[in-house]
N, C-alpha and C positions, 0 to 999 in steps of 0.2 A: 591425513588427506582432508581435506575442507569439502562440507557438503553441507546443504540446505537445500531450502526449498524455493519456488517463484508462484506469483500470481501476477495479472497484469490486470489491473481494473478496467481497462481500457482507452483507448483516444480519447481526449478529451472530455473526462469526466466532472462535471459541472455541479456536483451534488456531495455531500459531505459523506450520507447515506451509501452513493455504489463503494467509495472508499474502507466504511466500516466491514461494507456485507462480503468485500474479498478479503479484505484481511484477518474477520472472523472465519473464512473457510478453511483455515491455515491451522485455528486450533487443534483440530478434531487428527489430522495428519500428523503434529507434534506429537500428541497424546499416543497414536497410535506407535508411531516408531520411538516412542521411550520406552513404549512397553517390550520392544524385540531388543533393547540395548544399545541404539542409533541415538545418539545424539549430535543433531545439526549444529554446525555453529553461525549458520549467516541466514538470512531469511532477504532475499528480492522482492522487493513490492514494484517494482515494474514500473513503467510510463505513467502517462494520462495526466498528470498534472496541468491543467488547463491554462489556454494562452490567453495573455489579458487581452485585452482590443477585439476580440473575435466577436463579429456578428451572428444573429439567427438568421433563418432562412427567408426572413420576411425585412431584414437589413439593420434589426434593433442591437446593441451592443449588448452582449451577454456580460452577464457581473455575478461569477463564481464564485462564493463564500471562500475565496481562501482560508483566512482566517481560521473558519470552521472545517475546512477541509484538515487543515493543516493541525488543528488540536484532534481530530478522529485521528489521523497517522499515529501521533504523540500517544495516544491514547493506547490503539492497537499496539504499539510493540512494546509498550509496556506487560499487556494482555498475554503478548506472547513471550513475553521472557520470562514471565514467573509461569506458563504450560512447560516449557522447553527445560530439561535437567542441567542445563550449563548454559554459558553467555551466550548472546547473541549479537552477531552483528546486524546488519541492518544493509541494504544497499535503496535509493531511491532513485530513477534516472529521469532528471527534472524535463526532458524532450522541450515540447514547444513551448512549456512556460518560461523557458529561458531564452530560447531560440528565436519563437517567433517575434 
């Protein structure tokens, strides 16, 4: 039966940092249900991937490190496949960086 975990960074997340700091809270839950014999196979990191063109509230275009976003992701689930006692998948649901 396939089980894992989710975290959503949230809408819209413009910063490479809120990226790290959810998907760092995912380790401590891995560790914790290796130890009762659980092991997850898929890990959701959720939304937030931020839409390009989107302005602040004062009409300037926001310019989101993708780039940098997108190496902290890489990075995290590397993090978390070597916490996790067996593979992992991965799911990312790209929302309005695709859409909008």
């Amino acid at each position: 039966m396939p089980s894992g975990l989710s975290v959503h960074v949230g809408s819209q997340q413009v910063t490479a940092e809120a990226w790290d700091e959810a998907i760092g809270t995912l380790a401590a839950p891995l560790g914790a249900l290796d130890r009762r014999g659980i092991v997850p196979d898929r890990i959701n990191l959720g939304g937030g991937l931020p839409a390009l063109g989107v302005l602040d509230r004062y009409g300037r275009p926001l310019k989101p490190p993708t780039h940098r976003i997108f190496q902290v992701i890489r990075a995290g689930m590397e993090r978390l496949s070597t916490v996790n006692a067996g593979p992992l998948r991965f799911l990312l649901e790209p929302g309005r960086h695709l859409v909008a």
